[in-house]
C-alpha positions as CSV (number, residue, x, y, z in Angstrom):
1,X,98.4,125.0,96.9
2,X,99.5,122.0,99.2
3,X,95.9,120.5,98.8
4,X,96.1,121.2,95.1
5,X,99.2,119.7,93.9
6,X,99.4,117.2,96.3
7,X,95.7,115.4,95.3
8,X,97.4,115.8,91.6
9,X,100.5,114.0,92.8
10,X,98.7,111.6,94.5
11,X,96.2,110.8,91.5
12,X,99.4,110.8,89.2
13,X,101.3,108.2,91.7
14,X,98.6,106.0,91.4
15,X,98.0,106.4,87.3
16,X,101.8,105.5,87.2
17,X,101.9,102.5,89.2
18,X,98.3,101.5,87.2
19,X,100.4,102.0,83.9
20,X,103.2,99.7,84.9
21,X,100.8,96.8,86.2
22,X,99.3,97.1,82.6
23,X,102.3,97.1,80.9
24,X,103.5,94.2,83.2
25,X,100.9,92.5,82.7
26,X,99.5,92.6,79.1
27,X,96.0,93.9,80.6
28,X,94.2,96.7,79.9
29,X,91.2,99.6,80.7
30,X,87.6,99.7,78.6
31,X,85.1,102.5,79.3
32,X,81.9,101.4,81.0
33,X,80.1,105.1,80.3
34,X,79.1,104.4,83.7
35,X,79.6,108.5,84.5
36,X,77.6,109.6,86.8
37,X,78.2,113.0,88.2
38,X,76.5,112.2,91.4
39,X,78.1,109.0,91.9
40,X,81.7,110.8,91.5
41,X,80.4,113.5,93.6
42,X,79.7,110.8,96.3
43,X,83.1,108.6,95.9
44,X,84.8,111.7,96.2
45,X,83.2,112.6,99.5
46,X,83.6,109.4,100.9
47,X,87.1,108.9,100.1
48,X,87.7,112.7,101.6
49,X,86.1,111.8,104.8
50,X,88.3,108.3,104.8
51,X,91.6,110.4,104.3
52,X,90.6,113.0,106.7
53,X,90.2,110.3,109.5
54,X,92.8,108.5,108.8
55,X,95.6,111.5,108.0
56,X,94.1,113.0,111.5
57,X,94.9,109.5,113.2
58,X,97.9,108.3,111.9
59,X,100.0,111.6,111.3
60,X,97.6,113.4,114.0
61,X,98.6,114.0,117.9
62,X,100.5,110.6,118.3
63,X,102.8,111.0,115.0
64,X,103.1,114.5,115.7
65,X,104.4,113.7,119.8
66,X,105.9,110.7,118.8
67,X,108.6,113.5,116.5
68,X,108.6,115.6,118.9
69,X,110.3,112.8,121.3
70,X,111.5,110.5,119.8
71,X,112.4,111.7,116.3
72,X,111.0,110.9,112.7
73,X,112.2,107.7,112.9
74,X,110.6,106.2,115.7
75,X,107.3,108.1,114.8
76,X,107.3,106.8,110.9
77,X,107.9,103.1,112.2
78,X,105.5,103.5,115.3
79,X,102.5,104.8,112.5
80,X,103.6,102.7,109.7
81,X,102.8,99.1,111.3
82,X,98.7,100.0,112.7
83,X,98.5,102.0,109.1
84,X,99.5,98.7,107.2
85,X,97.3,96.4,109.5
86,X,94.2,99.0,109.1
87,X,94.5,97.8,105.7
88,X,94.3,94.0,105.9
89,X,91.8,91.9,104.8
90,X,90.0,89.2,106.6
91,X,90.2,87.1,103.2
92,X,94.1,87.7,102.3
93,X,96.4,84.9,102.4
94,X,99.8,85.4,104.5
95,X,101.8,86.7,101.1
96,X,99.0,89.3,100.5
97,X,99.2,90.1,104.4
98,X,102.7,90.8,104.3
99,X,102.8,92.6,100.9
100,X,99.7,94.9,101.8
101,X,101.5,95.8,105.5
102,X,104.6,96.8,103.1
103,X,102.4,98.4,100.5
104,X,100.9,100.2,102.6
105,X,103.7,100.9,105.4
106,X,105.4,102.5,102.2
107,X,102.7,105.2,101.9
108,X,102.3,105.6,105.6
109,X,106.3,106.8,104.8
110,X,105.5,108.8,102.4
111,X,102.5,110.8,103.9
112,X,104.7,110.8,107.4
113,X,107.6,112.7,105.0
114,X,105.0,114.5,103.6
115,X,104.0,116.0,107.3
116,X,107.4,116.5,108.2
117,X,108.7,118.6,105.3
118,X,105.4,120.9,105.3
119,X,104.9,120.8,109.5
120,X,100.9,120.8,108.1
121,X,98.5,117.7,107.2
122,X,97.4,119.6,103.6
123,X,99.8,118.1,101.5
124,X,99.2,114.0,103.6
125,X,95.3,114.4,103.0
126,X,95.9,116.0,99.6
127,X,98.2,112.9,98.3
128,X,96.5,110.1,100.1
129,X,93.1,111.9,98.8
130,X,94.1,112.0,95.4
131,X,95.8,108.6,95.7
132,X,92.5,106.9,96.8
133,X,89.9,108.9,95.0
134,X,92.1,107.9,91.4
135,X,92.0,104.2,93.0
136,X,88.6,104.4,92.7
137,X,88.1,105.1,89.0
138,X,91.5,103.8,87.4
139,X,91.8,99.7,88.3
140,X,94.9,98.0,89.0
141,X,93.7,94.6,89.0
142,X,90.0,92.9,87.7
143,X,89.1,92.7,91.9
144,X,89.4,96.2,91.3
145,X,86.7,97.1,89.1
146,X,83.3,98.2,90.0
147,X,80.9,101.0,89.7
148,X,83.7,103.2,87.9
149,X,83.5,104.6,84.5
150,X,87.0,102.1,83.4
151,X,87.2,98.3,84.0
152,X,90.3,96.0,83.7
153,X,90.5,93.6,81.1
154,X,92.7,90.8,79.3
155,X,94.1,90.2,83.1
156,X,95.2,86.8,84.0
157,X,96.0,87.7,87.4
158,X,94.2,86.9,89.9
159,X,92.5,88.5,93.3
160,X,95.2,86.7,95.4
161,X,98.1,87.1,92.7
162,X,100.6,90.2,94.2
163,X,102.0,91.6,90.8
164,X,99.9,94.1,91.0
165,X,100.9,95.6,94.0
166,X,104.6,95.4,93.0
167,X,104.7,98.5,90.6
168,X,103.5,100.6,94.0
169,X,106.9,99.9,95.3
170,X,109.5,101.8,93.1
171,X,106.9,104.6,92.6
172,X,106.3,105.2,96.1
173,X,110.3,104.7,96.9
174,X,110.6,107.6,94.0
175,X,107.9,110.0,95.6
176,X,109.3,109.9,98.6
177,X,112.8,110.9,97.6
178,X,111.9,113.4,95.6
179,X,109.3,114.8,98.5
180,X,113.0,114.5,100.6
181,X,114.8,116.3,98.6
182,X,112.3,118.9,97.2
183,X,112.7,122.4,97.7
184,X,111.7,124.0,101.1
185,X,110.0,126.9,98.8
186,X,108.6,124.2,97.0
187,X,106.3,123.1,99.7
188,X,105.3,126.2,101.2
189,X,102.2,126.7,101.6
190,X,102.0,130.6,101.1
191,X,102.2,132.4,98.4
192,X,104.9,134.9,99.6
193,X,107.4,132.6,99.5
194,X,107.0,131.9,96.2
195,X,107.4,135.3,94.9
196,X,110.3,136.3,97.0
């Protein structure tokens, strides 16, 4: 249910925040009827095998003995600063740098809360997962678009221009709270605890 819901979430946190750029930005999607079942097939795989090493390093062993010691605190900020820099570009000015680190450190919080509420990597993959394999159909920005079956248009942002990162912000920030304050029942991952 965790893997489920939480590549749905994921996929639905990344529609929203793709909503809001367009809306902030007066750009919009076309279909390129560029869908190829193969080629989805393919994405999808790759982006699973991404997530799975990256949810296995980041809220892996070290996050996982970094809570057990030192507390969630200490292990979200420990994780949340390589996670950002894995991110970086070589060709990103300083302002992209720093927003990307944030972006970025802001879903390293997320999956981190995500772990700690469920004490089980399903429902990090699962959102990450669904975050990046709906990143890879659904543009934010023109720099975005590629072999995906939807291309941005009417943009007048540019590769370097941050806007389109900002909408990421308050929809991660409201993710996580309501991940923190969800149900414990909610997140189980059995199916006895939802019937009793």
């Amino acid at each position: 249910m965790q893997l489920f819901f939480g590549f749905l979430a994921g996929a639905i946190l990344l529609l929203g925040t793709a909503v809001i750029t367009n809306k902030l930005t007066g750009q919009h999607w076309i279909l390129t009827k560029n869908i190829d079942p193969i080629q989805i097939l393919m994405a999808f795989l790759s982006c699973a095998l991404s997530v799975f090493v990256q949810e296995f390093t980041y809220r892996g062993y070290p996050f996982q003995t970094l809570l057990n010691h030192y507390g969630k605190w200490v292990a979200q900020v420990v994780v949340i600063i390589p996670f950002g820099i894995m991110h970086l570009h070589w060709n990103m000015n300083i302002g992209m740098m720093t927003l990307t680190v944030l972006s970025t450190g802001l879903g390293s919080l997320l999956f981190g809360e995500a772990y700690i509420r469920t004490k089980s990597l399903c429902l990090p993959i699962a959102l990450h997962l669904g975050w990046n394999f709906a990143q890879t159909y659904i543009p934010r920005h023109i720099s975005q678009n590629g072999s995906g079956f939807m291309e941005v248009k009417g943009s007048s942002l540019q590769p370097d221009d941050s806007l389109f990162l900002l909408p990421y912000f308050p929809v991660v920030i409201l993710a996580y709270i309501l991940l923190h304050f969800m149900k414990e029942s909610w997140l189980s991952n059995s199916v006895e605890s939802k019937v009793s």
